[in-house]
N, C-alpha and C positions, 0 to 999 in steps of 0.2 A: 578430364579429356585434354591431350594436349595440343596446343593451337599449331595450325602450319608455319614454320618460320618465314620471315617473308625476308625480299630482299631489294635494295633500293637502286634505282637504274636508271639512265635516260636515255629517252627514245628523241636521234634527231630524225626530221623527217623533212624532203624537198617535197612542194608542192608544184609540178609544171603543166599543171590542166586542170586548171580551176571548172571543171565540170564534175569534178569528184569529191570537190569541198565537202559538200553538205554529205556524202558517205562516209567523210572522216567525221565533222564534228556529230555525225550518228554514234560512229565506233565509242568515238572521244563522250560523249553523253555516257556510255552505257557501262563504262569503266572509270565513270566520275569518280566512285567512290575511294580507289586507289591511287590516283591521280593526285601528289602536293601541290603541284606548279604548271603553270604552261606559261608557254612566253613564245608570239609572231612576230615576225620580223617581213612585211613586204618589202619585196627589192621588184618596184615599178618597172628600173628601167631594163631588167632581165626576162620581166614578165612573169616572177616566180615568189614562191612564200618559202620561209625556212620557219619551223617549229621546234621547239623543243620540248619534251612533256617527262618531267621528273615523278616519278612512280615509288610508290612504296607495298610489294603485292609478293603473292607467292610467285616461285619463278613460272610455273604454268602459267597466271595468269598475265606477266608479262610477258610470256612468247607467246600467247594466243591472240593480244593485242598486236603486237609488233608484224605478225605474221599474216595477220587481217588487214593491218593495213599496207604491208610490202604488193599482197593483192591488188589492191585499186590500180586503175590505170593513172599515169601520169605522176605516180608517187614512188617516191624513192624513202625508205629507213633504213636507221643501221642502230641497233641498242648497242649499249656498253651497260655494264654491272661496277657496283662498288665491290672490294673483295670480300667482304661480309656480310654476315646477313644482320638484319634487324635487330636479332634476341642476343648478337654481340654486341654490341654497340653500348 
């Protein structure tokens, strides 16, 4: 059986309504397992979080995260892709 090729990405993400936090780190929970990295940055005096969350998944399931969280209110993402997938590398 051959695997899905996956492909590696990062998702940045503004956070400017910290009343949505805790629906993201649900998202962010439940897509642990393709997730390599994450890294926050509060910026206090904006009143805002900036995220970055480095992924290594099929691309479904990176547009199914990215797209789940564009949803929430107060949250802004934008993905980028490496030009290759995983099984090149």
């Amino acid at each position: 059986m051959e695997q899905t090729p996956t492909r590696i990405a990062l998702i940045g993400i503004v956070v400017e309504n910290s009343d949505s936090v805790e629906q993201l780190n649900s998202l962010l929970s439940q897509y642990g397992n393709y997730i390599i990295g994450r890294m926050g940055i509060p910026y206090r005096e904006k009143s805002l979080s900036i995220i970055s969350i480095a992924m290594d998944a099929p691309n479904n399931v990176i547009s199914a995260l990215s797209g789940k969280i564009g949803m929430l209110p107060g949250i802004s993402s934008k993905t980028i892709y490496a030009k290759t997938t995983s099984a090149e590398l």
